[in-house]
C-alpha positions as a printed NumPy array, in Angstrom:
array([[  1.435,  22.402,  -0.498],
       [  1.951,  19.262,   2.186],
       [  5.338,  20.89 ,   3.618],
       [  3.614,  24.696,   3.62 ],
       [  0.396,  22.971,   5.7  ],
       [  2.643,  21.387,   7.707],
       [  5.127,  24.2  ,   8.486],
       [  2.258,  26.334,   9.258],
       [  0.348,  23.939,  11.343],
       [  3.541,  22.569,  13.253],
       [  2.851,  24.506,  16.031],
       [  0.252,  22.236,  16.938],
       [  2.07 ,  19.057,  16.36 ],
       [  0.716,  16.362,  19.024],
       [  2.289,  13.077,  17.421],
       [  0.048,  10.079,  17.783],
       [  2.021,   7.139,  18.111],
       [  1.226,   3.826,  17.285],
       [  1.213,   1.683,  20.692],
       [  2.431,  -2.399,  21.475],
       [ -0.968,  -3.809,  21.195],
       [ -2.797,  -1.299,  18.752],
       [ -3.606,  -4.663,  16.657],
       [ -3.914,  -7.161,  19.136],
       [ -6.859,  -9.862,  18.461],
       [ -6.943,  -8.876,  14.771],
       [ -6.854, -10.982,  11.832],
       [ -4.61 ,  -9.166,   9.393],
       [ -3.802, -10.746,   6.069],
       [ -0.377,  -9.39 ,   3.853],
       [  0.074,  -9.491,   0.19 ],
       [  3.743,  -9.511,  -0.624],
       [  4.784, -10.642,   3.093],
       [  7.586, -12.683,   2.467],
       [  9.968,  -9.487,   1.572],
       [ 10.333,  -5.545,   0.869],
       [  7.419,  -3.131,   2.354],
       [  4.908,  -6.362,   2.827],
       [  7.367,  -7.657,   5.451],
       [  8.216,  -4.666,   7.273],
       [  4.356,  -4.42 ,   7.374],
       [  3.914,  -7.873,   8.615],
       [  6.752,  -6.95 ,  11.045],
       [  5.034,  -4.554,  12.626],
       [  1.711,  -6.02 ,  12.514],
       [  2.851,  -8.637,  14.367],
       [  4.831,  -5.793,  17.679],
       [  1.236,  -4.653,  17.507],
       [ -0.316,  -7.408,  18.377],
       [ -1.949,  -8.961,  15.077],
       [ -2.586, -12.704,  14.22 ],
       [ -1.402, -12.454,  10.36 ],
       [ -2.133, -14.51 ,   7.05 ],
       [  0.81 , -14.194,   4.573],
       [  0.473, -14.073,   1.484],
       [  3.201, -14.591,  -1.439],
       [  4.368, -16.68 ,  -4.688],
       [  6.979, -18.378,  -2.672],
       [  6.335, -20.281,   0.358],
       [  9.55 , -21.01 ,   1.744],
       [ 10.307, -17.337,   2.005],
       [  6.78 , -16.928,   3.636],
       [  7.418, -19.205,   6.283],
       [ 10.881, -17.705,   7.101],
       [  9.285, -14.637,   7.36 ],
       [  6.489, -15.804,   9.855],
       [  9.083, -16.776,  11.677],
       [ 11.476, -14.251,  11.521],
       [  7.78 , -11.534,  12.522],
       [  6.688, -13.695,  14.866],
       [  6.947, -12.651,  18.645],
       [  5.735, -16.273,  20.322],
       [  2.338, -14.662,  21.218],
       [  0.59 , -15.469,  17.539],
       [  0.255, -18.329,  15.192],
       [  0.881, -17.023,  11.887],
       [ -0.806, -18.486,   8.643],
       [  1.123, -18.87 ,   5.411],
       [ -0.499, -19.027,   1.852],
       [  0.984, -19.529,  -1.666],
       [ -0.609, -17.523,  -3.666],
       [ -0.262, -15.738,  -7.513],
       [ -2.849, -12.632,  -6.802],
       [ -2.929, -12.309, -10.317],
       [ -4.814, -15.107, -10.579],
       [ -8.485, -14.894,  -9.322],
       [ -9.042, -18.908,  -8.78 ],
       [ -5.903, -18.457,  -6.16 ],
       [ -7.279, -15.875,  -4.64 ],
       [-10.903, -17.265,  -4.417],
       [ -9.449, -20.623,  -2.852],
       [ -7.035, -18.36 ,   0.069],
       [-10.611, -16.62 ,   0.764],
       [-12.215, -19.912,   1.47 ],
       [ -9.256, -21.288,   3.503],
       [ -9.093, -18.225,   5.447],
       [-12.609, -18.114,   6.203],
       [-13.109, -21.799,   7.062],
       [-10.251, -21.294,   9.741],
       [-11.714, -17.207,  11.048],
       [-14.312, -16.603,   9.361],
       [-13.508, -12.636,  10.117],
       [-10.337, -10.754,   8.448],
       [-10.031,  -7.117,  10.276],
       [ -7.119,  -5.58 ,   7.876],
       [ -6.455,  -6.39 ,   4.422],
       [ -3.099,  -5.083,   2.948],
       [ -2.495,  -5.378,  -0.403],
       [  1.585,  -4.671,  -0.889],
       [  2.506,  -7.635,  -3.971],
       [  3.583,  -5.944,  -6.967],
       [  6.098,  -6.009,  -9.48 ],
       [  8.091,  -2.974, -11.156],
       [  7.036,  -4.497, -14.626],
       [  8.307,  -4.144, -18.368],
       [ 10.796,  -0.921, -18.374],
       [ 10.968,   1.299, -21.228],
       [  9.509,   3.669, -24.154],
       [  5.888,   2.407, -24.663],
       [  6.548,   2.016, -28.298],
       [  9.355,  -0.433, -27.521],
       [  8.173,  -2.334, -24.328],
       [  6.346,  -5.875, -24.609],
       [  3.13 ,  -5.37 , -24.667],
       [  2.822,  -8.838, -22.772],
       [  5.042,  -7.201, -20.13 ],
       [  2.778,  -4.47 , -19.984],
       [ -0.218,  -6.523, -18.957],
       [  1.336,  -8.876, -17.123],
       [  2.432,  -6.061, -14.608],
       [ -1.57 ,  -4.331, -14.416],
       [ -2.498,  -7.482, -14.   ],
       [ -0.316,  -8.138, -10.692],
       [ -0.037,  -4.623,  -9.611],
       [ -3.934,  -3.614, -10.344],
       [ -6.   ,  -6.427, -11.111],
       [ -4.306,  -8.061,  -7.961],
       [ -5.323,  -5.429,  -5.708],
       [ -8.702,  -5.635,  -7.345],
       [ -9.597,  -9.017,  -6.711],
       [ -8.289,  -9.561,  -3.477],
       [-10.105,  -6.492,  -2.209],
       [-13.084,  -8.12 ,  -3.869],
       [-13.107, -11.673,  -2.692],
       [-12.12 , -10.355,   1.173],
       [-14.403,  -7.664,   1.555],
       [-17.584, -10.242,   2.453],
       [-14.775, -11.242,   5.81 ],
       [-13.941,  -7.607,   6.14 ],
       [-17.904,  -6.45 ,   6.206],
       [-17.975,  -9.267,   9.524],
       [-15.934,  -7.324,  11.747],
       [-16.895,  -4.37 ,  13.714],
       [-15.002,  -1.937,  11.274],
       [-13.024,  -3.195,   8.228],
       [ -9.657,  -1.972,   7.197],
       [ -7.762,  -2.493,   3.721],
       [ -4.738,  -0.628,   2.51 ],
       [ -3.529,  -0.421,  -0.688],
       [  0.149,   0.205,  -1.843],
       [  0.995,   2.532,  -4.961],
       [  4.006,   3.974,  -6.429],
       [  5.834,   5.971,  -8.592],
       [  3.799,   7.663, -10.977],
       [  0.464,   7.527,  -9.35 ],
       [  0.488,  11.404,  -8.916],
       [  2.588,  12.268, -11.994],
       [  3.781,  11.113, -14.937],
       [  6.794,   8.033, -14.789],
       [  8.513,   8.296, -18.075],
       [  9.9  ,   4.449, -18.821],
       [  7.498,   3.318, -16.22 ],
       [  4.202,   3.293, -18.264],
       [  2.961,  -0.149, -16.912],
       [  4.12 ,   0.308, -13.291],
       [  2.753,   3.942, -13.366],
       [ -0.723,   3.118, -14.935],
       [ -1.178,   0.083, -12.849],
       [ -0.259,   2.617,  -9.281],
       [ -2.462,   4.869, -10.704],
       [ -5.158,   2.728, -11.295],
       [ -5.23 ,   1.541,  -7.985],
       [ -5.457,   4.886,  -5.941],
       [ -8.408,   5.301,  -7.674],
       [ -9.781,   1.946,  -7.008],
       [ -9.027,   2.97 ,  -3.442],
       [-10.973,   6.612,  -3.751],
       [-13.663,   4.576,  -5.51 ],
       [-13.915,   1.636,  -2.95 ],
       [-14.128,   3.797,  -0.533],
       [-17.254,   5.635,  -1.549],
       [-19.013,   2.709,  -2.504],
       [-18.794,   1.055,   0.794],
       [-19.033,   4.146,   3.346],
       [-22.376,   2.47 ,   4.782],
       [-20.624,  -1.062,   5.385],
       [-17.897,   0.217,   8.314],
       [-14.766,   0.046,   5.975],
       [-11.552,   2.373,   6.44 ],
       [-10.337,   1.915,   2.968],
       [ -6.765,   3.879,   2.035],
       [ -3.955,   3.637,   0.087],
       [  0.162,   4.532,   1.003],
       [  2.883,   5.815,  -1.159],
       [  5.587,   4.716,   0.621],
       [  8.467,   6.982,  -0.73 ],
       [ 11.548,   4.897,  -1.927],
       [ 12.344,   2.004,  -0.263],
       [ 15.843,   0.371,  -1.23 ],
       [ 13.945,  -2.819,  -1.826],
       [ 15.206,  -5.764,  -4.567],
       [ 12.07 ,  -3.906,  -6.921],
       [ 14.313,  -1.362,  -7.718],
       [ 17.01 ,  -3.761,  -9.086],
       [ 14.898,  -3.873, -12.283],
       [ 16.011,  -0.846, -12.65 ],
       [ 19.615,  -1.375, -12.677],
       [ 19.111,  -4.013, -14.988],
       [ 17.257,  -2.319, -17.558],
       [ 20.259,   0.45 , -17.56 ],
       [ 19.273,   3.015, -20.282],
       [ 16.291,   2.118, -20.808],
       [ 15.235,   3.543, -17.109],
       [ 16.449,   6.7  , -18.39 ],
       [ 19.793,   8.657, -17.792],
       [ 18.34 ,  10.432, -14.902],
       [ 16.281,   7.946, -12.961],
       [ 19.281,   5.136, -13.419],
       [ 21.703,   7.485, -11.705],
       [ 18.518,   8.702,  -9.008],
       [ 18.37 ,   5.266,  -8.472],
       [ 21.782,   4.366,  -8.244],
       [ 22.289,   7.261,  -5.487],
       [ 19.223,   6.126,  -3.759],
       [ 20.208,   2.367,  -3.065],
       [ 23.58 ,   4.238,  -1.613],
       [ 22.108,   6.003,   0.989],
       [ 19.529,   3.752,   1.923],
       [ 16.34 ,   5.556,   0.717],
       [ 13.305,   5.871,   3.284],
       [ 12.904,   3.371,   5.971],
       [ 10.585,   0.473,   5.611],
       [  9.82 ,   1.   ,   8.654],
       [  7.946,   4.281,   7.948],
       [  5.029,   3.642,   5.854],
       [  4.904,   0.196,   7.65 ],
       [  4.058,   2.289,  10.919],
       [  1.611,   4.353,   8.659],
       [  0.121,   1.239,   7.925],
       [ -0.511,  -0.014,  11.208],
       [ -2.246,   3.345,  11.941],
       [ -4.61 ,   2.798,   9.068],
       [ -5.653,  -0.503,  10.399],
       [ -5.94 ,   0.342,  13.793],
       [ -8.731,   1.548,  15.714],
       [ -7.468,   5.109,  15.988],
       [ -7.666,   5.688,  12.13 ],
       [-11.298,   5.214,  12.262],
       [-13.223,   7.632,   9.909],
       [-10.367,   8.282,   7.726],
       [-11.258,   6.87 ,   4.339],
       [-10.508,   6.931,   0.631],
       [ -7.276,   9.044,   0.901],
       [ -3.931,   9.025,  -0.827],
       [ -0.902,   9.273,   1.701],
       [  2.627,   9.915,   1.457],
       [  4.405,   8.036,   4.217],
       [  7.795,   9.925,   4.142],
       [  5.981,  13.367,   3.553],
       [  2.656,  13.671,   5.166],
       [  2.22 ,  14.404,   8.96 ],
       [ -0.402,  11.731,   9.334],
       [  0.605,  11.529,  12.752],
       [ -0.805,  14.953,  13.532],
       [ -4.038,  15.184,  14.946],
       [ -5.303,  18.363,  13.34 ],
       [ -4.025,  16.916,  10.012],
       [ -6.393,  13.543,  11.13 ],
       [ -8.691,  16.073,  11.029],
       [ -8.74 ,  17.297,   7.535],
       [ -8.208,  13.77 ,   6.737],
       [-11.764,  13.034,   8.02 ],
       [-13.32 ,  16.273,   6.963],
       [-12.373,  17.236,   3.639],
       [-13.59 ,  14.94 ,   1.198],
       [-10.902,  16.076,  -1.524],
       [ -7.975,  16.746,   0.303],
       [ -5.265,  13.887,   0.571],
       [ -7.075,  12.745,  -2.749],
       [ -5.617,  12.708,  -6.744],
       [ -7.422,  15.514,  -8.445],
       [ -7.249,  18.133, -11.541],
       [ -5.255,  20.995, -10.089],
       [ -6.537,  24.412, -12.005],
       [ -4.884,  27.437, -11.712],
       [ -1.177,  25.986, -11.661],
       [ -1.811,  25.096, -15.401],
       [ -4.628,  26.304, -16.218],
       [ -5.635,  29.997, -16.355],
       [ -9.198,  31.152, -15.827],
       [-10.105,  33.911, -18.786],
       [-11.257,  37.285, -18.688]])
């Protein structure tokens, strides 16, 4: 459906890219900024212009990574932080506001790949541990933030998901029901704030040869025959560039995403830089969004 819409709207391609300086002046804080997607986010954050607050379990690698994003212009802040863990996130929210008291972009990219394997041989332990980092992290820093997001003149979060959020993830049962789970926090967020000025969507980035996916490896059979060797093939050639959905992202919490709320994007496979797709985006309150699909299944009768 995406590639057919695309292929038949291509003639009116006119690319919007994302400029030096899209960002500049905004308070941006990064979940899972020290490495993988979160720091090719905070990356570009920072080319645009953006004044970021890192966020990770490991603060040495945070402030490498300010360091390593930084361009001279901005004074990054780094925070230790388990998002797991509500009291953590309720103290970063009161350190970030005494020092801003505004956030304009929240970006929610920590997560883990969780317990691997059939659900009637996984840990259950595992199995909450990962919705509990992957959802119930998203979750609660969307909720402690949004109060600093409502201050400035239009609020932006973006969520991360993952395999499995649009299909079933055989092996994956924790990492798929946590990715789920949180585009539909997204799609609900989203209509529960449209009066208070927040933009509030949610990536799929597409597979990004990150260290995530060396849980995979690890876990060997368990993965599955098929998605071992996918993966295996994957890490070879590289996968999709970080630098994709972290462009995506910097559209979504820019000014030029404005109006385009509680929708589901693919990064590698959906022309969000097309203006008549930004369009639909704005327009149609179901596309871009995870829904029953009739009539591919399901047959109507008589």
């Amino acid at each position: 459906m995406k590639e057919q819409w695309y292929l038949t709207n291509k003639k009116n391609f006119d690319a919007v890219e994302t400029g030096m300086g899209c960002l500049d002046n905004k308070i941006i804080v990064v979940t899972g900024g020290s490495r993988g997607i979160g720091f090719s986010v905070a990356r570009r954050c920072a080319k645009e212009g953006a004044r970021l607050v890192l966020i990770s379990r490991d603060r040495s690698n945070l402030e490498k990574a300010a360091v390593k994003v930084s361009s001279g212009r901005q004074n990054h802040r780094c925070y230790e932080c388990d998002v797991g863990r509500p009291e953590n996130v309720k103290d970063i929210v009161s350190a970030v506001e005494n020092e801003f008291s505004v956030v304009h972009g929240l970006v929610n990219c920590a997560g883990i790949s969780g317990v691997i394997g059939r659900i009637d041989e996984i840990d259950p332990a595992g199995f909450v541990q990962t919705i509990k980092v992957n959802l119930l992290g998203t979750f609660y820093m969307c909720h402690y933030f949004i109060p600093l997001l409502k201050k400035a003149e239009r609020g932006k979060i973006v969520n991360f998901s993952g395999g499995g959020a649009a299909g079933p993830f055989p092996n994956y049962s924790a990492y798929a029901a946590s990715k789920a789970g949180v585009v539909r926090l997204t799609e609900n967020m989203a209509v529960e704030l449209q009066n208070d000025n927040l933009d509030i969507n949610v990536v799929a980035p597409g597979f990004i040869a990150t260290e995530i996916h060396q849980e995979t490896i690890k876990a060997g059979m368990k993965a599955g025959e098929g998605y071992l060797k996918k993966t295996m093939e994957l890490i070879k050639k590289g996968g999709v560039s970080p630098e994709i959905p972290a462009r995506l992202t910097a559209f979504l919490l820019s000014s030029q995403s404005d109006g385009i709320t509680g929708k589901f994007l693919s990064a590698p496979w959906d022309p969000w830089e097309d203006r008549d797709f930004q369009t639909l985006l704005r327009n149609d309150k179901d596309f871009a969004t995870i829904r029953r699909i009739d009539n591919r299944i399901f047959y109507k009768r008589g």
